[in-house]
NUFI-914186 format. One record per residue (C-alpha): x, y, z; residue number from 1. Coordinates in steps of 0.5 Angstrom, whole numbers. Layout:
+-------+-------+-------+-----+
:     X :     Y :     Z : pos :
+-------+-------+-------+-----+
:     X :     Y :     Z : NUM :
...
+-------+-------+-------+-----+
***
This chain:
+-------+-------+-------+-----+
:     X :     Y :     Z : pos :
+-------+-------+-------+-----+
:   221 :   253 :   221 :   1 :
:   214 :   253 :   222 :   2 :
:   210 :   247 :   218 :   3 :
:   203 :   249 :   214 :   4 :
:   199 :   244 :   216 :   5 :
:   192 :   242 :   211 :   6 :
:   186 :   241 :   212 :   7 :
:   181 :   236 :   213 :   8 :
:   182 :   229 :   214 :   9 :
:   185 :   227 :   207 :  10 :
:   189 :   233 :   209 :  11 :
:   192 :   230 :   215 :  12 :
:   193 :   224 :   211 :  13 :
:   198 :   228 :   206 :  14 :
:   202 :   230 :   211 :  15 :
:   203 :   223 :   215 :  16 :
:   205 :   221 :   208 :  17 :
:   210 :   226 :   206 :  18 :
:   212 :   225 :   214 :  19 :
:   214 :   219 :   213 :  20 :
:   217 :   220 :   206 :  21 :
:   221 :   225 :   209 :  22 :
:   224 :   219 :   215 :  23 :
:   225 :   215 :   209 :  24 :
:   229 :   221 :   206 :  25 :
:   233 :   222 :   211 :  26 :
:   235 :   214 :   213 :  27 :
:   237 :   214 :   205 :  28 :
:   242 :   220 :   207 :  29 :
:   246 :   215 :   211 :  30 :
:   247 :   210 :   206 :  31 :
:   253 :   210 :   201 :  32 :
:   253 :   209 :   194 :  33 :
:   256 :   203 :   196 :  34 :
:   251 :   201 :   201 :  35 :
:   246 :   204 :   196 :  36 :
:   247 :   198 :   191 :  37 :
:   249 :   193 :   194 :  38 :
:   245 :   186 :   194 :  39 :
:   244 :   186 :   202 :  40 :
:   239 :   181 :   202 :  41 :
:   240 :   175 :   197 :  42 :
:   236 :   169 :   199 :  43 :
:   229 :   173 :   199 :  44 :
:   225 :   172 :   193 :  45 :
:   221 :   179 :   192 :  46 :
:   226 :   182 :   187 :  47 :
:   224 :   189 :   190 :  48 :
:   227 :   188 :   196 :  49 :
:   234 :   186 :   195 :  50 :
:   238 :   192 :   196 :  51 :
:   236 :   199 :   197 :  52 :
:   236 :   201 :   190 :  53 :
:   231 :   196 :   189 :  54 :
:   227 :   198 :   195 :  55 :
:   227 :   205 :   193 :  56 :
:   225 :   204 :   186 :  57 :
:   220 :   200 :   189 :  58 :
:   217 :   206 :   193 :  59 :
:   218 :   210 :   188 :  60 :
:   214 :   205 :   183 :  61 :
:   209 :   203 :   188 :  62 :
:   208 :   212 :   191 :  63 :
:   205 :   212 :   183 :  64 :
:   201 :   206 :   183 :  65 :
:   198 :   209 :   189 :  66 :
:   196 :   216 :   186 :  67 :
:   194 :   212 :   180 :  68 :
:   188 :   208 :   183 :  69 :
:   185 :   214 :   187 :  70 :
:   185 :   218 :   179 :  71 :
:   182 :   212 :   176 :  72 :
:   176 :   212 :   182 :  73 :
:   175 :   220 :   182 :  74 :
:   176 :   221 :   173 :  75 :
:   183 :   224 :   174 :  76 :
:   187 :   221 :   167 :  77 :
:   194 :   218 :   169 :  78 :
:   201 :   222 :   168 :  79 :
:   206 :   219 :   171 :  80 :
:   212 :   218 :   169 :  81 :
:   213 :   212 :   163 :  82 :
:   219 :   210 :   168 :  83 :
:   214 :   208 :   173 :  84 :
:   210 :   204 :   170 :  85 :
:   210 :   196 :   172 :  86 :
:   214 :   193 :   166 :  87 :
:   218 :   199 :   165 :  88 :
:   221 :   201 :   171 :  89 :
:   228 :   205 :   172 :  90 :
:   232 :   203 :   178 :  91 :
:   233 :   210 :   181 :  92 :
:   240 :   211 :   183 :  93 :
:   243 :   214 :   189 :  94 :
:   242 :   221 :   187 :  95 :
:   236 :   222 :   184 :  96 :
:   232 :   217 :   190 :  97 :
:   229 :   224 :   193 :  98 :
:   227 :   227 :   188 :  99 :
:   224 :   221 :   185 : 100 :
:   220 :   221 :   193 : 101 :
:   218 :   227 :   192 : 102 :
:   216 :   227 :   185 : 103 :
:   211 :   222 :   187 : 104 :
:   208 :   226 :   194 : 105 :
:   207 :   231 :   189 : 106 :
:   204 :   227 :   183 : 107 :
:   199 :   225 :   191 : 108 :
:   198 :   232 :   191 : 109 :
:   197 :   235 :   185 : 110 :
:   192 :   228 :   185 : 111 :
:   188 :   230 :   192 : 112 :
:   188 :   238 :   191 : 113 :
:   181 :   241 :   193 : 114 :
:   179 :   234 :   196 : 115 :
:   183 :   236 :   203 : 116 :
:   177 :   237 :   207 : 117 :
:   173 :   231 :   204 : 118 :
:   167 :   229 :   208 : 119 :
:   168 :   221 :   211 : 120 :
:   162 :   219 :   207 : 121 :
:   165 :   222 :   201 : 122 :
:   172 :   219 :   202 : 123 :
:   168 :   212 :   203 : 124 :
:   165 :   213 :   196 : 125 :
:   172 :   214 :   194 : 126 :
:   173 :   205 :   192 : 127 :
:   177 :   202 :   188 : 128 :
:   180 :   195 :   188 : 129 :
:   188 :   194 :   188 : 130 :
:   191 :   189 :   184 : 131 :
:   192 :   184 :   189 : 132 :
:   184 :   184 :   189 : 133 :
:   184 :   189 :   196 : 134 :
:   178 :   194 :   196 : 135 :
:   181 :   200 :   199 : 136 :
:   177 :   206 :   200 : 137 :
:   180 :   213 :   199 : 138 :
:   182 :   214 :   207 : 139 :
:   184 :   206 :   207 : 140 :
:   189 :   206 :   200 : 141 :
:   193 :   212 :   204 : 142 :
:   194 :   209 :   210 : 143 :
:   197 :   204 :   206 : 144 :
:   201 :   208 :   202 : 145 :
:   203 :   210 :   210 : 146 :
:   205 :   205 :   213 : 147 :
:   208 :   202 :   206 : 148 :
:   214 :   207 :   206 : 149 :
:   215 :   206 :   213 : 150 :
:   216 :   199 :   213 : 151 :
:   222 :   199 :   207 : 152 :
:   224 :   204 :   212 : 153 :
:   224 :   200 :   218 : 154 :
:   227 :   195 :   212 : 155 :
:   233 :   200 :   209 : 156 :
:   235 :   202 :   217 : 157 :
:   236 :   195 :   218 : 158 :
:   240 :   194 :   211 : 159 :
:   246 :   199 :   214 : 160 :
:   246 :   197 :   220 : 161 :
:   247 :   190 :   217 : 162 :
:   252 :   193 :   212 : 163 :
:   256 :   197 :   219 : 164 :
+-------+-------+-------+-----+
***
């Protein structure tokens, strides 16, 4: 099958966003429901890293926060979902992991539309400040939200093998 590839410089970010959603998919594929739930990890003290229920839920949490920060930067109102919201979050269940994933690609998509071939002066303009206190321009917060969905995937490949 022959992959359509965006446009532009925040184009190629999507699509190495959705790339790596899409490894993180297929670990997740080879997790039991079991494997899903189970508490793997009980000395960390991050809530969020647990199991791989709570790393996905994270994930799915985190994706939407992402999206949110670059709608705030460019007057786009919030729609995501209330379950996503901090305090409010829903564990996603094994069966709905990737529909959840790719809800949130879709929500950063529907967020970036007609934006792909953004100049580099125009993407740095686009600042915001995370809750952690980093300032992000538009390129830099998406090669975090990059580079965060492969590090719980790296994470929940080491959960299963861990698991056997």
């Amino acid at each position: 099958m022959t992959k359509t590839y965006r446009k532009g410089g925040v184009g190629a970010m999507m699509d190495e966003y959705e790339r790596a959603a899409g490894e993180l998919k297929n670990v997740l594929g080879r997790a039991t429901e079991e494997q899903y739930g189970r508490i793997v990890d009980t000395e960390t003290k991050d809530e969020d890293c647990r199991s791989i229920q709570t790393i996905i839920t994270h994930v799915v949490r985190a994706g939407y926060g992402y999206a949110d920060y670059i709608r705030t930067a460019l007057g786009i109102p919030s729609t995501r979902p209330p379950e996503t919201l901090p305090g409010q979050t829903v564990p996603v269940v094994r069966g709905k992991a990737t529909e959840k994933i790719d809800g949130f690609l879709a929500y950063t998509a529907q967020t970036l539309e007609g934006k792909w071939e953004m100049t580099d002066d125009e993407i740095q303009k686009v600042s915001m400040k995370s809750r952690w206190g980093s300032n992000y321009d538009l390129e830099q917060l998406l090669e975090h939200a990059i580079v965060h969905i492969l590090r719980h995937r790296r994470q929940v490949e080491r959960f299963l093998e861990r698991m056997g």
